[in-house]
C-alpha positions as CSV (number, residue, x, y, z in Angstrom):
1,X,36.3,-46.4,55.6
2,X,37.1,-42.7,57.3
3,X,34.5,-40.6,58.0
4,X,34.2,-37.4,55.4
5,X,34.6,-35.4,58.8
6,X,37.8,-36.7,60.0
7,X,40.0,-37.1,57.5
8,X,42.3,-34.2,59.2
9,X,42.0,-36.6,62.3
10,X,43.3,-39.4,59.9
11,X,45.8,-37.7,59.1
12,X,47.4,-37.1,62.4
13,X,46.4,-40.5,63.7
14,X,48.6,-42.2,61.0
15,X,51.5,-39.8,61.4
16,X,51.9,-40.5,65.2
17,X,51.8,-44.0,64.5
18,X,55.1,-43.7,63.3
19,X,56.7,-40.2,64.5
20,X,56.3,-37.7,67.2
21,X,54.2,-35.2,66.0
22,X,54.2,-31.3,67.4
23,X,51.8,-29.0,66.3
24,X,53.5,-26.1,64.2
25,X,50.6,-23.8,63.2
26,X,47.0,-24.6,62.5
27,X,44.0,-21.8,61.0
28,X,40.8,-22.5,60.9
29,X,38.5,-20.3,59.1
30,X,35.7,-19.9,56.8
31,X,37.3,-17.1,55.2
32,X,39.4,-19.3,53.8
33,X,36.4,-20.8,50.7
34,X,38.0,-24.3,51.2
35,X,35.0,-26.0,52.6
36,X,34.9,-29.4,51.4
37,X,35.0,-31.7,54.1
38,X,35.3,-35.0,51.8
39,X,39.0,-33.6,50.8
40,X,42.3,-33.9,52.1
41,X,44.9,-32.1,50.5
42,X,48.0,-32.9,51.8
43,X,51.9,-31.0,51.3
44,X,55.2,-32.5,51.2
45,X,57.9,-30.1,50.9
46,X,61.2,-29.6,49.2
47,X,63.5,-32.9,49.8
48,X,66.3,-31.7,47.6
49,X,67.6,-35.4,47.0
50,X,70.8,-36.0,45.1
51,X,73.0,-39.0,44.9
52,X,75.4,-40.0,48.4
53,X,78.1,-40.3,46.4
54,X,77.7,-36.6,44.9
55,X,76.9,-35.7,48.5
56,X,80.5,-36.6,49.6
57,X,82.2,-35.1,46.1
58,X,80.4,-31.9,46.6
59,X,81.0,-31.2,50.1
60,X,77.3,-30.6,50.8
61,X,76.6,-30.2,54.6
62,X,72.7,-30.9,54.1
63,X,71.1,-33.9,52.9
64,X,67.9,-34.9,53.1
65,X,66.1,-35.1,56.8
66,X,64.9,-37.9,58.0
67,X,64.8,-40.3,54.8
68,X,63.6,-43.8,56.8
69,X,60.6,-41.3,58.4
70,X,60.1,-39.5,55.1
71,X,59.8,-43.4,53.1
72,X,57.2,-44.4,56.1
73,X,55.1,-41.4,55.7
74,X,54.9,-41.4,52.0
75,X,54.1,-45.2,52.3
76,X,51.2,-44.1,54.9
77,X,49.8,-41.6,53.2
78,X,49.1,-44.2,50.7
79,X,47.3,-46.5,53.4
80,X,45.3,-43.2,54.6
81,X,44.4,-42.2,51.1
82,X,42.9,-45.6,50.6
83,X,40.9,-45.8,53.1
84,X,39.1,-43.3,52.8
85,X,37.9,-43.7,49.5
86,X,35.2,-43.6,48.2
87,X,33.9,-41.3,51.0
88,X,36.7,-39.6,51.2
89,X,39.4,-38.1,48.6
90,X,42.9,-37.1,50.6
91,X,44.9,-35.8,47.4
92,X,48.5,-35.8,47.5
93,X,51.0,-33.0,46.4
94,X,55.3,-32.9,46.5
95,X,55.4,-28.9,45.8
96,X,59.1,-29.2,44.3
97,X,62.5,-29.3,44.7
98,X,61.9,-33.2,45.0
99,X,65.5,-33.3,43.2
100,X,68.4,-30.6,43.5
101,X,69.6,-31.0,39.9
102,X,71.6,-27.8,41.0
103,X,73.3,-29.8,43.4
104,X,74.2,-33.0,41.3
105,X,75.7,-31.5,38.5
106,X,76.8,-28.2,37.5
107,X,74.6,-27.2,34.6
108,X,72.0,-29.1,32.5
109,X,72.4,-32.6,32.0
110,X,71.1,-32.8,28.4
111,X,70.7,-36.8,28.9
112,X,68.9,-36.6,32.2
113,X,71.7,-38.6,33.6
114,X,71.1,-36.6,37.0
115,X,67.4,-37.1,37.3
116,X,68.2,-40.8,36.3
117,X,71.5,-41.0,39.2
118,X,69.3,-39.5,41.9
119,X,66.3,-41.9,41.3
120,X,68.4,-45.0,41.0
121,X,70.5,-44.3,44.4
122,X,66.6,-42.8,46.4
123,X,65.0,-46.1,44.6
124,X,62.9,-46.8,47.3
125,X,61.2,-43.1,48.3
126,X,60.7,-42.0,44.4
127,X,59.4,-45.6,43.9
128,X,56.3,-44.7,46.7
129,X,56.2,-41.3,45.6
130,X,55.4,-42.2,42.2
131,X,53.3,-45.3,43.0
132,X,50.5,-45.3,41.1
133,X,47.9,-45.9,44.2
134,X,49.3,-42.6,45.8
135,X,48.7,-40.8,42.7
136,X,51.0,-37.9,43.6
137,X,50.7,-34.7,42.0
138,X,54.4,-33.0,41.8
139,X,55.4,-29.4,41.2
140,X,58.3,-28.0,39.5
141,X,61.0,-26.4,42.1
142,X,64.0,-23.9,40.9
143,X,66.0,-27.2,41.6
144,X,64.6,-29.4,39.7
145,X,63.0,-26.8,37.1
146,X,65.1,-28.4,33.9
147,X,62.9,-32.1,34.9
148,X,60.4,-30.4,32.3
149,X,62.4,-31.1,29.7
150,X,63.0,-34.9,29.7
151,X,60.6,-37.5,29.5
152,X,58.6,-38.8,32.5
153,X,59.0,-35.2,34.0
154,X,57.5,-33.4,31.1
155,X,53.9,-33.6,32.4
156,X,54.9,-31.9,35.9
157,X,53.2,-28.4,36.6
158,X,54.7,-25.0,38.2
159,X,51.4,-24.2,39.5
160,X,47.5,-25.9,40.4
161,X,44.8,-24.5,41.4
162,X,42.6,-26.0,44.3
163,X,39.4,-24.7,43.4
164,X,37.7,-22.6,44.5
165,X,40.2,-19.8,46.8
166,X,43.7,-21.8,46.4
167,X,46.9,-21.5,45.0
168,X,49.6,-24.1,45.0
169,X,52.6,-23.5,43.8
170,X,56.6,-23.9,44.9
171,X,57.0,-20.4,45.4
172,X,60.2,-19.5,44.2
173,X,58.4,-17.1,41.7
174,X,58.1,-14.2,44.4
175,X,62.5,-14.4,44.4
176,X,61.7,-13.4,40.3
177,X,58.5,-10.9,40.5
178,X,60.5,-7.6,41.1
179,X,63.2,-8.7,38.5
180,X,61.3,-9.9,35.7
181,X,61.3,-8.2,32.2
182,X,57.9,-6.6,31.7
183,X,57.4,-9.3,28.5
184,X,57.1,-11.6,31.1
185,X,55.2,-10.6,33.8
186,X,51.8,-11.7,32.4
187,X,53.3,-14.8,31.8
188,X,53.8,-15.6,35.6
189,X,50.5,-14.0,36.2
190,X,48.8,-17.3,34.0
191,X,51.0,-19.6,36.4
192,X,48.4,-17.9,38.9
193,X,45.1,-19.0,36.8
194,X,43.3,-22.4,36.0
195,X,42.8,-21.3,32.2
196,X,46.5,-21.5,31.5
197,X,49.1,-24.7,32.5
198,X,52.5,-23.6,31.7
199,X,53.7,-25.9,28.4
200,X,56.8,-26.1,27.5
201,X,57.0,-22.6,25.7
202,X,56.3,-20.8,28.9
203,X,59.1,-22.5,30.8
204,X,61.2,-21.5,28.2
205,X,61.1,-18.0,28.6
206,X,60.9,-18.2,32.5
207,X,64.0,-20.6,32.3
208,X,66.9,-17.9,31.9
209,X,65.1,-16.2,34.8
210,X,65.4,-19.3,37.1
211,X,69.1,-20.1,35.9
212,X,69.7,-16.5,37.3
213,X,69.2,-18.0,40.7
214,X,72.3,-20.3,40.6
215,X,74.7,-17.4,40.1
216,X,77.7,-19.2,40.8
217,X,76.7,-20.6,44.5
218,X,77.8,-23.7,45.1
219,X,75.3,-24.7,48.3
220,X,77.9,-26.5,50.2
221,X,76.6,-24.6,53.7
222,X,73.2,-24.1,52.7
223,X,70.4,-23.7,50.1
224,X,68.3,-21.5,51.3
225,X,69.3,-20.5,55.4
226,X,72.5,-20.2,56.5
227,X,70.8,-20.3,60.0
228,X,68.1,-22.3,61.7
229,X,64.4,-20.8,60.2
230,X,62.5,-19.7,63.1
231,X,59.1,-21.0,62.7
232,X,57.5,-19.8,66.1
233,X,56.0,-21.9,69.2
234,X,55.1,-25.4,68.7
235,X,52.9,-27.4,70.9
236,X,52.0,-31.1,70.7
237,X,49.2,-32.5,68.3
238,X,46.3,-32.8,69.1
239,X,42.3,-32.6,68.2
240,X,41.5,-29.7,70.1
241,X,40.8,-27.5,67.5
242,X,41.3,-23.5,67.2
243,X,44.2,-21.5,65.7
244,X,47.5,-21.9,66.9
245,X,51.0,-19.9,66.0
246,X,49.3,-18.2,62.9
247,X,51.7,-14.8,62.1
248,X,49.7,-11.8,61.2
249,X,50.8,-8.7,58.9
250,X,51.4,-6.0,61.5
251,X,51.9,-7.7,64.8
252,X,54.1,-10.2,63.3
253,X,58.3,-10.1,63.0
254,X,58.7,-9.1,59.3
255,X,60.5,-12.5,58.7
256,X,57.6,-14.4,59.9
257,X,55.9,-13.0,57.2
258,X,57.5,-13.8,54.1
259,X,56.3,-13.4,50.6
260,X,52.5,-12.8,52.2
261,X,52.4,-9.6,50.8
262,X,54.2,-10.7,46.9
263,X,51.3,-13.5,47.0
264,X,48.2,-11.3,47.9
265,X,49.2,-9.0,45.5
266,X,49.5,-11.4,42.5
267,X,46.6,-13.3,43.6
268,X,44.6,-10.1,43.5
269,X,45.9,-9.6,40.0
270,X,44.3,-12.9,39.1
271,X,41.4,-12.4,40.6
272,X,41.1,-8.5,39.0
273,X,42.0,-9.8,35.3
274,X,40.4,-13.8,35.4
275,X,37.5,-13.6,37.8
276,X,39.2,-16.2,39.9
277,X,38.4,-15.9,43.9
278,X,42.2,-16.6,45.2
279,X,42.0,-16.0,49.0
280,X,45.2,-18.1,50.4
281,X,48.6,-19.3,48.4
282,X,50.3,-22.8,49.6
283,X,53.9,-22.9,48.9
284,X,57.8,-24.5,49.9
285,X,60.9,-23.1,48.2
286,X,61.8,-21.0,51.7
287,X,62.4,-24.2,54.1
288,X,60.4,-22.2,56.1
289,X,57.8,-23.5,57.8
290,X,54.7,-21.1,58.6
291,X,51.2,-20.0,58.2
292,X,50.9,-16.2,58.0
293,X,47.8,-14.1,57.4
294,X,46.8,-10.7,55.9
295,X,43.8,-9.8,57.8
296,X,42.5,-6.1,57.1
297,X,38.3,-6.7,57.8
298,X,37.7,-6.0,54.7
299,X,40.7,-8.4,52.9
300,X,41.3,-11.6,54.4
301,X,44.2,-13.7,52.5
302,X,46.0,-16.7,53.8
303,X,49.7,-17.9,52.8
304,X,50.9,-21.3,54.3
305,X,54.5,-21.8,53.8
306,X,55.0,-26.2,54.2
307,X,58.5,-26.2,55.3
308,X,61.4,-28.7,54.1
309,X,63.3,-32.1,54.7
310,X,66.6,-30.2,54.5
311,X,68.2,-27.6,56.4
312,X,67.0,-26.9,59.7
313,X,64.0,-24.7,61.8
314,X,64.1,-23.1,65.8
315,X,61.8,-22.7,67.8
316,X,60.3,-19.2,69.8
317,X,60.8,-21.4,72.5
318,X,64.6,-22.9,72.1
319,X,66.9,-21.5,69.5
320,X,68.4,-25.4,69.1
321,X,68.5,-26.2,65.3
322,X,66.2,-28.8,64.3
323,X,66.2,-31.3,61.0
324,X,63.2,-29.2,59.0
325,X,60.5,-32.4,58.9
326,X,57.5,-30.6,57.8
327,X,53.7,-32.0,56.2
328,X,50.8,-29.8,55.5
329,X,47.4,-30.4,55.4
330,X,43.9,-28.6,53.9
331,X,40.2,-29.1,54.3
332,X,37.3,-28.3,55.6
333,X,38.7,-24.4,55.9
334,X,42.0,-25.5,58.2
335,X,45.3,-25.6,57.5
336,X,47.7,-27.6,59.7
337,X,51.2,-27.4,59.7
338,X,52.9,-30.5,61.9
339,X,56.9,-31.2,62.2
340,X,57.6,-34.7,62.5
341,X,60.8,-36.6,64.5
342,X,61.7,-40.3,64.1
343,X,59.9,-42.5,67.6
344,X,62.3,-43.2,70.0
């Protein structure tokens, strides 16, 4: 049984039983209004899995990172999450993009035969994602945003809220916020409240706005960078505690600081028209990984951006790409960032 205390200390202990694990940004801070200690919240980012065989047809130079490290930790997260229950609850979240539908076909499958094709041929990693002991809670990506409308996928969510200061969601919405159609701008402002789950409806309307996205590119060089994302200095893992590589607004380069600003601002909207108490946004969609900070004395707001299992990050260090292999963590007011390589 874990100790409610440790369960951040679980966490790395079980990832460097099977990976080297480096440090890529941790914050600790009260400001933060995450205090439970007994939780875990834990972030896998966008794996953007299709099919080999479209892989080859396509001319894709990504694939997913990693897949043999990415089935091990899925499968220990599992092991961690049950042991430390009941004391401890270590909730698990894939914040979209799980699938590239984008990728797989061109268009919408109306029979789900994608969705379907890239389960059968990643059998083994959707099979532990969706075990039932895991109990994974999955977002809706701009890649996979169509999964809404087929069975199995239909009960999948654009955003949650961690209660009390935290938004989750994939984060592709901040691409859409300075394009939308004023009709819909309250709309996304619900995805940003607890009162208002997105049904099918909502993703509707929103859907053109997504589809816009695609605009003809074909992704065979990239999805998201066509260079490695820097992500600042890493160190190694490790328990000793204090912040580390955390980017803040107005000492940091502007592209460490990515969508902080779009997320403050419609956070504060939230909390202006719902009474909500949003104070940090947790999101993928950028294969960027990084925790950057808005920090004014008198505003504090968080945004920790998990990363990828596709494309690849840099260093501040060494400019040498790197397969993106990024998990998140959140309790107990820290946030924890780690990049993971297979041992050996």
């Amino acid at each position: 049984m874990s100790a409610a205390m440790s369960l951040h200390a679980d966490l790395l202990a079980s990832l460097q039983a099977i990976a080297r694990v480096q440090l890529v940004a941790r914050l600790q801070d009260d400001r933060l209004n995450f205090p439970q200690s007994n939780e875990l919240h834990v972030f896998i980012p966008d794996l953007h899995l299709i099919t080999a065989a479209r892989r080859v047809e396509g001319g894709y130079q990504y694939g997913t990172n990693h897949p043999a490290l990415l089935l091990a930790v899925v499968k220990s997260l599992r092991a961690l999450q049950l042991a430390a229950a009941p004391a401890g609850d270590v909730v698990v979240y894939q914040i979209g993009d799980l699938f590239d539908l984008w990728r797989q076909v061109d268009g919408l499958d109306p029979n789900a035969n994608a969705a379907s094709a890239i389960q059968n041929d990643q059998a083994s990693l959707v099979a532990a994602l969706r075990d039932p002991d895991l109990n994974a809670q999955f977002l809706l990506g701009n890649h996979d945003y169509d999964l809404y409308r087929f069975p199995n996928f239909d009960a999948w969510q654009r955003s949650f809220i961690l209660a009390p200061s935290v938004m989750l969601l994939h984060g592709d919405v901040f691409d859409w916020v300075e394009k939308l159609p004023d009709e819909l701008q309250n709309l996304v402002l619900y995805l940003f409240t607890a009162s208002h789950p997105a049904g099918t409806a909502d993703l509707e309307k929103l859907r053109p706005v997504n589809n816009q996205q695609r605009a003809g590119r074909k992704f065979r060089n990239f999805i998201q960078n066509q260079v490695a994302a820097p992500t600042g200095h890493w160190r190694e893992a490790g328990e000793d505690g204090g912040n580390w590589n955390v980017q803040v607004a107005g000492t940091a380069p502007a592209e460490m600081l990515l969508y902080l600003d779009a997320a403050r601002q419609k956070c504060g909207e939230a909390n202006r028209q719902f009474g909500s108490r949003l104070g940090m946004a947790v999101i993928g969609h950028t294969h960027q990984a990084r925790i950057a900070v808005h920090d004014s004395g008198d505003e504090f707001f968080a945004l920790m951006d998990c990363g990828a299992w596709i494309e690849n990050c840099c260093t501040a260090d060494d400019p040498t790409p790197l397969p993106n292999a990024q998990i998140a963590a959140l309790g107990a007011n820290e946030a924890r960032i780690y990049q993971l390589a297979p041992l050996g």
